[in-house]
Backbone bond lengths (Angstrom), bond angles and torsions (degrees), N, CA, C in turn:
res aa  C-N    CA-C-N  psi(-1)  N-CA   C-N-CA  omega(-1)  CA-C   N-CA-C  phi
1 X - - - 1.449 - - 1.531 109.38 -
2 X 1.350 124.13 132.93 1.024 130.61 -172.77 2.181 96.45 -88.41
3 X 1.252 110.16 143.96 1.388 142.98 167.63 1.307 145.41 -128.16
4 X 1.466 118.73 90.14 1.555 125.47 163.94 1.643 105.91 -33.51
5 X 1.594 80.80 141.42 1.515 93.27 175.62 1.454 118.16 -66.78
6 X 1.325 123.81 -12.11 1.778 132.34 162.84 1.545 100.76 -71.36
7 X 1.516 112.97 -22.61 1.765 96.52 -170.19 1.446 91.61 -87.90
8 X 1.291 132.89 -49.06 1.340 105.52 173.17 1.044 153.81 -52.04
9 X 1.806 102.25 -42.11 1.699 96.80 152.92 1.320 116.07 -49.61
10 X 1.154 139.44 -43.47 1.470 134.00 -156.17 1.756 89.52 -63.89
11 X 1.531 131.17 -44.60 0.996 142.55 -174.48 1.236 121.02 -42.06
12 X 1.165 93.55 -67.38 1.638 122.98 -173.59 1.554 113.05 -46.07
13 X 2.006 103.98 -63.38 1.312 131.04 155.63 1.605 116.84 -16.04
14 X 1.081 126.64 -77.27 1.389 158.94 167.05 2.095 97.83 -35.97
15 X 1.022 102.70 -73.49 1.657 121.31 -159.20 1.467 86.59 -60.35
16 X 1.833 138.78 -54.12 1.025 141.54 -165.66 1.394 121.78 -66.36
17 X 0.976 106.51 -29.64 1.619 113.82 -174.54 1.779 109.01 -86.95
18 X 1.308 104.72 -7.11 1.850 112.30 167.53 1.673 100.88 -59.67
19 X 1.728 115.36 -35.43 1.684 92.21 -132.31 1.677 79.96 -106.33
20 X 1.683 90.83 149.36 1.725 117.59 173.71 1.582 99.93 -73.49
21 X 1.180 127.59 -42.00 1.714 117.17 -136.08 1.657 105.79 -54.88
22 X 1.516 115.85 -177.06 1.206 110.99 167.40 1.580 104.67 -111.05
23 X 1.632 111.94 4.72 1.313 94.90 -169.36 1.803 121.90 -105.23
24 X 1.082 133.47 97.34 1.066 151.42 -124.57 2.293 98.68 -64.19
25 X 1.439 90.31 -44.50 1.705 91.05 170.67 1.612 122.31 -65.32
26 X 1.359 101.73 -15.88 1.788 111.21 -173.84 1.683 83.32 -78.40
27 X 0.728 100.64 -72.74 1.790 93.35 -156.33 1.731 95.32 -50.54
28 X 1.796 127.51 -57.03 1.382 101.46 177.86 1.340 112.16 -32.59
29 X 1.268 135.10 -73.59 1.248 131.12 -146.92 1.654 102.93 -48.80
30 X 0.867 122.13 -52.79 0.989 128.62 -170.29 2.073 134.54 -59.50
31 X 1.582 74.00 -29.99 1.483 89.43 153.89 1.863 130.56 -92.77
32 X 1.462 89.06 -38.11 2.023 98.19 159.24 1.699 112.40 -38.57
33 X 1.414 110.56 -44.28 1.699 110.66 -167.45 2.003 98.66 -71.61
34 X 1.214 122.96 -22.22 1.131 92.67 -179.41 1.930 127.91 -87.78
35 X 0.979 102.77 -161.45 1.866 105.44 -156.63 1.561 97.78 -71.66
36 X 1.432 112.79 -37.01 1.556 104.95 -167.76 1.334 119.92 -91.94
37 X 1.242 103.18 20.98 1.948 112.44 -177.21 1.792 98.87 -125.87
38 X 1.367 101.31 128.47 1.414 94.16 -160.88 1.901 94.26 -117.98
39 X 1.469 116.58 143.92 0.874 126.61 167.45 2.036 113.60 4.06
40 X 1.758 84.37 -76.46 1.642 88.19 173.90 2.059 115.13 -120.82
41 X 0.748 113.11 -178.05 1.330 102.59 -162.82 1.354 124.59 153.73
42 X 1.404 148.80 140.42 1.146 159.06 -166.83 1.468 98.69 -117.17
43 X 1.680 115.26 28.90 1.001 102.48 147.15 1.966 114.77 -110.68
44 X 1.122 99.09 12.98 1.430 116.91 155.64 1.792 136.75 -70.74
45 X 1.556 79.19 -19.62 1.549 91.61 156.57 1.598 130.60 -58.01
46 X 1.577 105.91 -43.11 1.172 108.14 177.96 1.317 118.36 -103.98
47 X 1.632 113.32 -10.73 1.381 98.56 177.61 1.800 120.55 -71.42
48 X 1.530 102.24 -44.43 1.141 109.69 179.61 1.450 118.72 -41.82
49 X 1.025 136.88 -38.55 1.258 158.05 -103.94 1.754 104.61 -131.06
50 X 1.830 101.70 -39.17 0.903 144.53 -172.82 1.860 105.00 -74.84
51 X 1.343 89.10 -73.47 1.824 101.81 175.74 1.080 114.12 -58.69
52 X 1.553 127.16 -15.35 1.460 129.44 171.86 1.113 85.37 -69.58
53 X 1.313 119.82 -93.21 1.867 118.34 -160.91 1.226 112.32 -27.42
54 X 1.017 123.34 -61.15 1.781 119.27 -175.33 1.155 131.60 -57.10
55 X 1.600 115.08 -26.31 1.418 122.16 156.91 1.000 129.73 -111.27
56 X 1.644 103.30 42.70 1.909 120.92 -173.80 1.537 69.03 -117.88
57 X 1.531 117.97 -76.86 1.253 106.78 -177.86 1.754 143.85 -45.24
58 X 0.992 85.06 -15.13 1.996 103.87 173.31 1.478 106.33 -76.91
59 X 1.154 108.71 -10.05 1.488 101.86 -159.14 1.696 92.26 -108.87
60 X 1.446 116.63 -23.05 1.522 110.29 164.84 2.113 85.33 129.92
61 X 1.180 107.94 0.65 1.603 112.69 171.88 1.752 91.28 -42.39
62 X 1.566 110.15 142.43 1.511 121.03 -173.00 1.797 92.46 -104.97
63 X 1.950 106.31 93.05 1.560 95.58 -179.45 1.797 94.45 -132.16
64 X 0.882 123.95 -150.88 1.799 148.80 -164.50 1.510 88.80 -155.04
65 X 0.752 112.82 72.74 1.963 122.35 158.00 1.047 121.69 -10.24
66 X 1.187 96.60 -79.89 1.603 137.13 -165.74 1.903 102.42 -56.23
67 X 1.386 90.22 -50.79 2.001 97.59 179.41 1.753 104.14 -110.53
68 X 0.841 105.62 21.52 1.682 117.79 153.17 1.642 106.03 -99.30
69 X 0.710 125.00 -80.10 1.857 128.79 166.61 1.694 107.35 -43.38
70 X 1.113 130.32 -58.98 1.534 107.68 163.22 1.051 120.54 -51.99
71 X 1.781 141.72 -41.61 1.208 124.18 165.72 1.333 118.41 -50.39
72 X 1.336 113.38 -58.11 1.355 101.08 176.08 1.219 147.83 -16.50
73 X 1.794 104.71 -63.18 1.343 128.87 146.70 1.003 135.41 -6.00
74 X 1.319 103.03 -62.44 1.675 136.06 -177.77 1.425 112.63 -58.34
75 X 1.215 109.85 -50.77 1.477 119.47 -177.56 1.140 121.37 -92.07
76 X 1.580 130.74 -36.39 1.289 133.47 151.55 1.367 132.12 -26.88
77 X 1.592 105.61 -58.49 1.450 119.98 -172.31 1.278 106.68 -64.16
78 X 1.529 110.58 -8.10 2.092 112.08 178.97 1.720 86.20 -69.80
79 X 1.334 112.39 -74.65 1.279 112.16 -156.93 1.625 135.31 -32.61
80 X 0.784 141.66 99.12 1.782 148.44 -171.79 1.922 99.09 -58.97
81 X 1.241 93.38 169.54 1.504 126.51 -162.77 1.324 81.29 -70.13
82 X 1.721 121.63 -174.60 0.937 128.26 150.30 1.750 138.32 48.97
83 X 1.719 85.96 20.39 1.878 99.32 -174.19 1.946 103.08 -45.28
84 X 1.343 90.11 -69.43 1.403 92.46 -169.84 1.115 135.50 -40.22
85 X 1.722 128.46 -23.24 1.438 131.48 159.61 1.167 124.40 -91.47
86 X 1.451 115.65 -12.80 1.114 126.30 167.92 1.284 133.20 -94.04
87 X 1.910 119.53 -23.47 1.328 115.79 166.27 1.600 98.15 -128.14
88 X 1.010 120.36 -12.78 1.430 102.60 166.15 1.698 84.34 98.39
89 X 1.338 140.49 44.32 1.459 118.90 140.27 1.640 94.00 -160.58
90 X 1.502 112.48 160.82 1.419 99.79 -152.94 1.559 91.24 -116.03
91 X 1.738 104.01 159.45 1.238 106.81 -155.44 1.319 106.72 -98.52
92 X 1.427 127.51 16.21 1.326 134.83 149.05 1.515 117.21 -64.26
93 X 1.328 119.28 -47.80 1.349 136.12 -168.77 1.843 102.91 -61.39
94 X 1.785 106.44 -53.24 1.065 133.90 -179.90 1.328 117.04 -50.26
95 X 1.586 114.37 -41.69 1.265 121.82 168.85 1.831 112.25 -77.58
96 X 0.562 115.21 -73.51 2.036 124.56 169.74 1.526 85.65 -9.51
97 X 1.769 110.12 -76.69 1.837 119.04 -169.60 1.526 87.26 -45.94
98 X 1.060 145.15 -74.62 1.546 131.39 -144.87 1.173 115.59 -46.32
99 X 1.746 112.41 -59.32 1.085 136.39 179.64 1.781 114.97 -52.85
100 X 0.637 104.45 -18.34 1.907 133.29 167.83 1.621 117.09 -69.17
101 X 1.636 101.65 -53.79 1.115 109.95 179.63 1.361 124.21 -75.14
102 X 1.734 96.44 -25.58 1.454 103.45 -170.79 1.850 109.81 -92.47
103 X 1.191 102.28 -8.48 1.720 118.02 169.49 1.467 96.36 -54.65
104 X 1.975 106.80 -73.26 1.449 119.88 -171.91 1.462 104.26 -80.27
105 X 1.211 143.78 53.16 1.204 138.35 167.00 1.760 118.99 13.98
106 X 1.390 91.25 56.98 1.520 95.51 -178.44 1.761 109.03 -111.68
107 X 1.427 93.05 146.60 1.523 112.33 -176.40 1.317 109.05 -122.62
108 X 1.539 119.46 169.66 1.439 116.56 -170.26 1.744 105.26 -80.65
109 X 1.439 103.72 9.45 2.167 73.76 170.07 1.811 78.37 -126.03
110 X 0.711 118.11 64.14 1.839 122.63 160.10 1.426 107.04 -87.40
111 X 1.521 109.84 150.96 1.153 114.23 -165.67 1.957 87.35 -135.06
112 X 0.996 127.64 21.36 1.514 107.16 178.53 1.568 97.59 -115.11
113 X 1.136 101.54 170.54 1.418 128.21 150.41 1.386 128.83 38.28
114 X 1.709 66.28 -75.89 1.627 111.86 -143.58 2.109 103.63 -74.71
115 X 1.437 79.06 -25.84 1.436 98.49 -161.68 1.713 99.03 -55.66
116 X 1.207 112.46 -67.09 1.488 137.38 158.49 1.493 128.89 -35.89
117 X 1.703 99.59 -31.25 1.709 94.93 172.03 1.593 108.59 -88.37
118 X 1.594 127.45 -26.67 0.998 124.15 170.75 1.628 109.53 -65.70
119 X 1.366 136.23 -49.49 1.325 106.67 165.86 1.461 118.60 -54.61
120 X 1.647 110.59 -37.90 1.774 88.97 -172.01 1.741 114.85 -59.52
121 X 1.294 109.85 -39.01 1.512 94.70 154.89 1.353 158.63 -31.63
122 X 1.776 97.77 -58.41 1.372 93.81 167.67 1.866 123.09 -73.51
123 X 1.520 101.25 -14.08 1.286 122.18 -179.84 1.680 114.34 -44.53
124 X 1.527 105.21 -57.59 1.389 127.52 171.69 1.379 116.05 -61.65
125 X 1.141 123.05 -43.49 1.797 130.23 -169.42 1.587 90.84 -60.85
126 X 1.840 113.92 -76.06 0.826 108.21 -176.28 1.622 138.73 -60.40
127 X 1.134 122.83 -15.40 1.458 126.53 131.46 0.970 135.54 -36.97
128 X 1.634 127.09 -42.74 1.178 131.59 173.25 1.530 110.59 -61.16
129 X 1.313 127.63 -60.04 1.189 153.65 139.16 1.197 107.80 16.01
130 X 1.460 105.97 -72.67 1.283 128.71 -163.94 1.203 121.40 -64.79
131 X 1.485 111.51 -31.10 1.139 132.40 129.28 1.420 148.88 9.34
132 X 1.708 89.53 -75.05 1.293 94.65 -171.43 1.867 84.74 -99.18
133 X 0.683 156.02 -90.92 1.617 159.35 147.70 1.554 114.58 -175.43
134 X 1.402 117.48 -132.11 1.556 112.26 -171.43 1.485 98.76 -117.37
135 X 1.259 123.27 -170.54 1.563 107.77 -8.88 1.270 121.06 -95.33
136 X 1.602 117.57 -170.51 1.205 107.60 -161.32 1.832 126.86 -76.81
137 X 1.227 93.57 160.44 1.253 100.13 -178.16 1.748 115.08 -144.71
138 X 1.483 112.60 119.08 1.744 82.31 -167.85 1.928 96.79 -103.49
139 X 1.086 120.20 11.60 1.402 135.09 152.00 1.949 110.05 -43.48
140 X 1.131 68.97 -72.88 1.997 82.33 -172.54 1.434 102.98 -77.78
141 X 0.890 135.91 -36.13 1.558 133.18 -173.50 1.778 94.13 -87.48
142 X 1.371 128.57 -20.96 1.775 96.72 155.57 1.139 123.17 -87.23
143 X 1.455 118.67 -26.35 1.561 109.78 155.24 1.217 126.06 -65.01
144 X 1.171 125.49 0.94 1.828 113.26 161.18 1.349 106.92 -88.75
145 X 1.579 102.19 -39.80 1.765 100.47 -171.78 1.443 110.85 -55.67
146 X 1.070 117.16 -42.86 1.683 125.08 -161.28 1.310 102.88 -83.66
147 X 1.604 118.85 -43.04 1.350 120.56 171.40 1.936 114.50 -41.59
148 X 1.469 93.38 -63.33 1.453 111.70 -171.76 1.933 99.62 -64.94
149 X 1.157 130.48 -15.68 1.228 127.08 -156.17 2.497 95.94 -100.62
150 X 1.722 86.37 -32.84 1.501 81.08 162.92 1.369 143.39 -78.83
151 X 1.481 92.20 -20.14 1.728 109.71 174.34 1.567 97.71 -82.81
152 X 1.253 118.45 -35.62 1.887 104.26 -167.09 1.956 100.00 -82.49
153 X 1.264 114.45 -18.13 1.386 100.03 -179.33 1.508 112.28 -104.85
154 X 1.259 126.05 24.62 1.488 143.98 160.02 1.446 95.55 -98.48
155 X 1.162 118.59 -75.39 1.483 112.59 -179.63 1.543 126.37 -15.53
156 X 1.905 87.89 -66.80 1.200 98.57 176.47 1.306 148.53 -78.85
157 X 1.222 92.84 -41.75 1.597 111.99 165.13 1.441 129.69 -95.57
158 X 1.448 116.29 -15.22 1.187 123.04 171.76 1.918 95.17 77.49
159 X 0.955 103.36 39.13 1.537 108.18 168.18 1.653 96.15 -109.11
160 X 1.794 98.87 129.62 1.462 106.16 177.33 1.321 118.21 -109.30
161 X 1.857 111.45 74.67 1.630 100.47 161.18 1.495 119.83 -70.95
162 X 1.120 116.40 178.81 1.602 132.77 160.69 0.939 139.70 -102.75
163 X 1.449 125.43 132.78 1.648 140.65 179.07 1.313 106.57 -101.11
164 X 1.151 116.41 165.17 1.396 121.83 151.26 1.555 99.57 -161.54
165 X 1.665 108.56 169.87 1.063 93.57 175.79 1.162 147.04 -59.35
166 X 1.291 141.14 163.13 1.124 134.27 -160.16 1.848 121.97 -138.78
167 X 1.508 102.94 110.46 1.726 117.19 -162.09 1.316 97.96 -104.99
168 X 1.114 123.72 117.31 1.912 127.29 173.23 1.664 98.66 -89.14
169 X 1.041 97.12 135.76 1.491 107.18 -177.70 1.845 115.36 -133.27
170 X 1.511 100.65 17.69 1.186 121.12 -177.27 1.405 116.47 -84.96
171 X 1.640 118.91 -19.85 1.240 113.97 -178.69 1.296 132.84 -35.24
172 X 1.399 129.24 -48.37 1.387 123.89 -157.67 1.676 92.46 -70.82
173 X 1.202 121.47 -25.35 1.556 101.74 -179.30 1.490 112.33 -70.20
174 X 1.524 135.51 -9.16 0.823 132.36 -157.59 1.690 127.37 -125.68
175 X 1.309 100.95 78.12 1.533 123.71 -159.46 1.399 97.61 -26.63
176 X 1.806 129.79 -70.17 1.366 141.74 -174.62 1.310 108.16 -63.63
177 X 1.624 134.44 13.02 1.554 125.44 145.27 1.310 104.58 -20.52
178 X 1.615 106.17 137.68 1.751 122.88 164.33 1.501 83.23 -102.87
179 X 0.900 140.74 -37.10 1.775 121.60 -164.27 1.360 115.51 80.68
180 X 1.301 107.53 -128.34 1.737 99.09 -169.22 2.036 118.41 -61.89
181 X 1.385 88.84 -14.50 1.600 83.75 -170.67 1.852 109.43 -74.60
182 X 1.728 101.71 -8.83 1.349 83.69 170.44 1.700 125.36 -94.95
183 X 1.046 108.24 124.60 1.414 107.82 178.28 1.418 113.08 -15.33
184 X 1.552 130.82 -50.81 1.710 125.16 -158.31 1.565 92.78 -103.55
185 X 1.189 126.57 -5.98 1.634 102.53 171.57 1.237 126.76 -44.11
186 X 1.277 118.15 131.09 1.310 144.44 -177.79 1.435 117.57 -122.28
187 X 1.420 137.10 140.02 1.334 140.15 177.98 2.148 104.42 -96.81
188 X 1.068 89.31 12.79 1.398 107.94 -165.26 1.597 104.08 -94.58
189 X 1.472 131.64 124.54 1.361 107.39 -173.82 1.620 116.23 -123.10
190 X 1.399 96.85 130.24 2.024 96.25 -170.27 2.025 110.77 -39.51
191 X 1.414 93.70 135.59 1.556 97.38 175.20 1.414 84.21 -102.52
């Protein structure tokens, strides 16, 4: 079945708000395996972004769900395909920061904090990133974002989601696999 990028958010939206966990990659994964989330896609903008909130909030994170994930929406659907080769920051990272911002109700003439820990966030992801290099992958680049997004909001906030490790088993869909150089490669393949 073919899907507009509005049908997936609407998708995504819907599918996300089922899951209890606190751990923000369990529920991605879980939404990656179905039909309307494709290998790569700018509809990763909002999912990622998405599974943060829901397992920021599972964890007892103090949010409005419902208009935390509609903001999201809102701002996501700006973002285009292909951030990362094209502007140089990836739109996983971009989404996590939003979803950050929209926790701390921060806007661009903010003067707290908050303003500053959401860049130092995305600051690090995409460093990490940078790291590992291309090409792209929005598999591995939401498991860093979300990874890196649970350690910085324990840190900071003393909000306790969950990690665990993390095995990508998505490869064979993904012609531009690096393989072992990415941290979550796995020979293991998602059912």
């Amino acid at each position: 079945m073919e899907y507009t990028l509005t049908d997936k958010y609407k998708l995504i939206n819907e599918e996300v708000k089922k899951h209890t966990s606190k751990n923000p990659i369990t529920i991605a994964i879980s939404l990656m395996k179905k039909d309307f989330v494709n290998v790569h896609g700018p509809e990763h903008h909002y999912l990622d972004g998405a599974c943060f909130l829901v397992a920021y909030a599972n964890a007892g994170g103090k949010i409005e769900l419902d208009s935390a994930l509609s903001e999201l929406a809102e701002r996501t659907i700006k973002m285009p395909g292909a951030m990362c080769g094209h502007w140089g920051v990836c739109g996983s990272t971009t989404s996590v920061g939003s979803a950050l911002s929209i926790i701390h109700e921060v806007g661009p003439l903010s003067a707290t904090d908050y303003y500053k820990d959401d860049m130092q966030y995305t600051s690090m992801a995409i460093n990490k990133m940078s790291a590992i290099g291309g090409p792209r992958c929005c598999k591995r680049n939401a498991f860093l974002s979300l990874s890196q997004a649970v350690q910085f909001v324990k840190e900071k906030y003393k909000i306790d989601m969950e990690l665990t490790d993390v095995k990508c088993g998505f490869y064979s869909l993904n012609k531009q696999c690096i393989g072992i150089r990415c941290p979550y490669f796995s020979n293991e393949k998602q059912n």
